[in-house]
N, C-alpha and C positions, 0 to 999 in steps of 0.2 A: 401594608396598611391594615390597621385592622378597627373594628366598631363594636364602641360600648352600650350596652342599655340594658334596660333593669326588668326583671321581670317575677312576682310574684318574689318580689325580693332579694333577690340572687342575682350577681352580676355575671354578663356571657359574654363573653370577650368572642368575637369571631373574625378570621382570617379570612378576609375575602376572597381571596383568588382560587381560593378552592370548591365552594358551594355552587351547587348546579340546580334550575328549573326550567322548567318550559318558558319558552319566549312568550306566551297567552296564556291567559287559562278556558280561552275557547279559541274551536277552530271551525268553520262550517265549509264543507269541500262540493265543490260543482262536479258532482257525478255525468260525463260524460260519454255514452258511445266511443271506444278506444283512449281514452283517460282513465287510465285504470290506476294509476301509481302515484300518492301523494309524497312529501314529505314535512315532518313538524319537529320544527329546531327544539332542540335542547341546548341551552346556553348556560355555561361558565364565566360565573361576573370577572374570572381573571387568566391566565396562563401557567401553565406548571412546565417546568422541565421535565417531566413523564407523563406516560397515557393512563390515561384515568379509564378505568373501566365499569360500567352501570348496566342497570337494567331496565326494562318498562313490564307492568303487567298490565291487564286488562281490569277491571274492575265491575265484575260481573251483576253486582245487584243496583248498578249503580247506571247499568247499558239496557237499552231499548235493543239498540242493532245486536245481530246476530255472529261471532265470530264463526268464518266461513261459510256463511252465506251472504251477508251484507259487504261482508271485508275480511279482511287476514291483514295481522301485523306480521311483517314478511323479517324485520329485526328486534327480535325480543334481547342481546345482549348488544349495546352499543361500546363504542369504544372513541375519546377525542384523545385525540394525537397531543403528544409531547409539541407546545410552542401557538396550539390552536386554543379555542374555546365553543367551539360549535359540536354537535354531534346528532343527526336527523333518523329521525325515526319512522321507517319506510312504511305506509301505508296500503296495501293494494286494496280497490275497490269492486263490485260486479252490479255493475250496473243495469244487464238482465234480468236480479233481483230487486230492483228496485221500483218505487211507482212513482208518479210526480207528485201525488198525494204524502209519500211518506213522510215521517220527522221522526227517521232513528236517530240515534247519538249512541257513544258509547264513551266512555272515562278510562284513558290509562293514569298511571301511577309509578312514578321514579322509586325503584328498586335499587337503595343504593344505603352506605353506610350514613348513621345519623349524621360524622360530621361532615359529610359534602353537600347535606341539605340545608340550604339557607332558613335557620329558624324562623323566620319572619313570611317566608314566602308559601303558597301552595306546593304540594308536591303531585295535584292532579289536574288533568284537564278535560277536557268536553268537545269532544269531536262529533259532531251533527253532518250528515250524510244528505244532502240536496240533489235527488235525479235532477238532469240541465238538460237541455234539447237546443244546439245552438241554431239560428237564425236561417232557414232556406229560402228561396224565393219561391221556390215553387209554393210553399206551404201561404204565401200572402200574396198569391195571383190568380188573377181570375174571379169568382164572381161571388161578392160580398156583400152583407146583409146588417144595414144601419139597423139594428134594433129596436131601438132607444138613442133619440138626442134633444137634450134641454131646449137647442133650435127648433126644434119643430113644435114645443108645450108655446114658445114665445111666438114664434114668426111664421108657423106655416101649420096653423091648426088641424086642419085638414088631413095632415098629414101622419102618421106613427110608426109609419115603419117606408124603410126606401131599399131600394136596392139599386146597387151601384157594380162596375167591374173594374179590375185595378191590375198594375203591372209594378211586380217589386223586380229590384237590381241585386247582385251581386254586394253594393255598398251599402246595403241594409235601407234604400230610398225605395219606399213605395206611395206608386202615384193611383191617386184616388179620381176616377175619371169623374166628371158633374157629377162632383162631391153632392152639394145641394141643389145646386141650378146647373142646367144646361149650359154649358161651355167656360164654365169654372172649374178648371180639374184644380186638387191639392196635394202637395208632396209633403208626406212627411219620412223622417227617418228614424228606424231601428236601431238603437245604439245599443251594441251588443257585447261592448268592452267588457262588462262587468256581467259573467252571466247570471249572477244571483238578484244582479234586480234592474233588469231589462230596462228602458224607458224609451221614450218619442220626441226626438226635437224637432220644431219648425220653424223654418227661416221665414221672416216676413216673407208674405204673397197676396194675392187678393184673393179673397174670399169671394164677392159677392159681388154686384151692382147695388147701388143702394134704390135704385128704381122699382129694381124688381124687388127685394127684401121690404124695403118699406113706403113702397108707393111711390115716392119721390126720390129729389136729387140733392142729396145734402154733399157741399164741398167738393170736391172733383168727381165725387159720384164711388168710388171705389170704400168698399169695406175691405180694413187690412186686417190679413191675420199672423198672430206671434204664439209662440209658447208661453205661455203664462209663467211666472216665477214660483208660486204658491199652490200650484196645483198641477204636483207631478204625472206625464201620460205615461201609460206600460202597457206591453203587449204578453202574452201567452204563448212559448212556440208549442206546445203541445194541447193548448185547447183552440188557436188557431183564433186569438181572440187579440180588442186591442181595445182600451178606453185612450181616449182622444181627447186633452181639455182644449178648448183655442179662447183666446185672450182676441178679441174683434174692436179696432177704432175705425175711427173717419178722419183722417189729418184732416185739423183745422176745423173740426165738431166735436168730437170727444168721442169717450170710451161708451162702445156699446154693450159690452158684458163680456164674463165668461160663461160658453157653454161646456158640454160635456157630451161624445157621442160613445154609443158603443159598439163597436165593430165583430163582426162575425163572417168568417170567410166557408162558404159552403159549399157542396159540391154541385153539379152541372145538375143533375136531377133536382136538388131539394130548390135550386134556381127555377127553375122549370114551373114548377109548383108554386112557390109562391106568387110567380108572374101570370100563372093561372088564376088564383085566388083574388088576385087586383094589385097587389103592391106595387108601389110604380115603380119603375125604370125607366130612365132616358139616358 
């Protein structure tokens, strides 16, 4: 099969099955502790009966990151098999060199004869380097520090700052003991699938009494709390943080808002301290 089109006048007839580019032309990789080794496809829109042999280079004014320090491409000559179309270009990464702060990237570039490069397509791509810290329990247990929550500007004036103690699981659920009030604890969870952008879901629970939140008893007395749809939560595993939204009704009275809290998990000292200073805990 092959494809016609015109270009600055001149018609290019090109044979598909032989033209080769990266599968993206970005790639962003979760630098992890012992994940040291990526791979990033190089794809052939067809098959040949022989091995096609190519190159990748790096493209140096075009990279933040540092080869061999940030990463080493461990296969500069690629080779896809007579009958295949795939050919991965091995990554290693050092994740010791890296900070959670950073945004290196670096650009390689298919080294290879004009005609296996699809005219039309990119011949480079953008690899961005993400340190990742995946999700520990120890790291969001124990004794944490409401900083900041939109609930307390609306329903507990009084109040700016709480401090609360918590116990995470293994399945990334961590329970927030008298969350707001005394004998309402909250769970939410870590979802950690994707580690480049962490989030928080919560299953319906009760939040509150509505006695105590707002004086009286509206509907069965229970404030329910859900994960809001439009207002995604995420946590930090390296600054050990978590913004929390909760979406709050009263079956059978309506919708009492979204709030926003911000969570900080501290150590037994800086706990110490501030329960000195007045913040409350219960």
């Amino acid at each position: 099969m092959a494809f016609f089109c015109s270009c600055s006048h001149q018609d290019i007839v090109l044979e598909d099955n032989q033209y080769m580019m990266f599968s993206d032309t970005l790639y962003v990789l979760p630098v992890t502790q012992g994940s040291t080794e990526f791979e990033i496809p190089v794809v052939a829109i067809g098959t040949l009966p022989y091995e096609r042999t190519f190159a990748v280079e790096v493209v140096e004014k075009e990279s933040s990151a540092v080869e061999g320090l940030h990463y080493r491409v461990l296969d500069n000559t690629l080779h896809i098999p007579a009958g295949e179309n795939v050919a991965n270009v091995r990554i290693g990464t050092f994740y010791e060199n890296l900070e959670p702060e950073d945004e290196f990237s670096f650009t390689l570039r298919l080294v290879c004869d004009e005609n296996q490069v699809f005219p039309l397509a990119d011949t480079d791509t953008r690899i961005e380097l993400r340190k990742c810290k995946p999700f520990s329990p120890e790291d969001f247990s124990g004794p944490c520090l409401i900083s900041r929550s939109t609930w307390f500007d609306s329903y507990m004036p009084s109040v700016t700052q709480k401090l609360i103690m918590t116990e995470a699981k293994e399945d990334g659920t961590v329970i927030l003991r008298n969350f707001m009030y005394s004998g309402y604890d909250i769970e939410m969870r870590m979802v950690t699938d994707d580690l480049l952008n962490p989030s928080i879901e919560c299953t319906e629970q009760v939040f509150a009494n509505t006695g105590e939140a707002f004086g009286t008893i509206y509907g069965d007395g229970n404030i329910l709390l859900t994960s809001p749809l439009t207002y995604p939560s995420y946590f930090n595993t390296f600054e050990k943080f978590a913004l929390l939204y909760m979406n709050l009704r009263v079956d059978g009275v309506g919708t009492v808002g979204v709030f926003g809290s911000i969570l900080r998990w501290i150590s037994e000292e800086e706990f110490e301290a501030l329960k000195t200073e007045g913040v409350p805990f219960n």
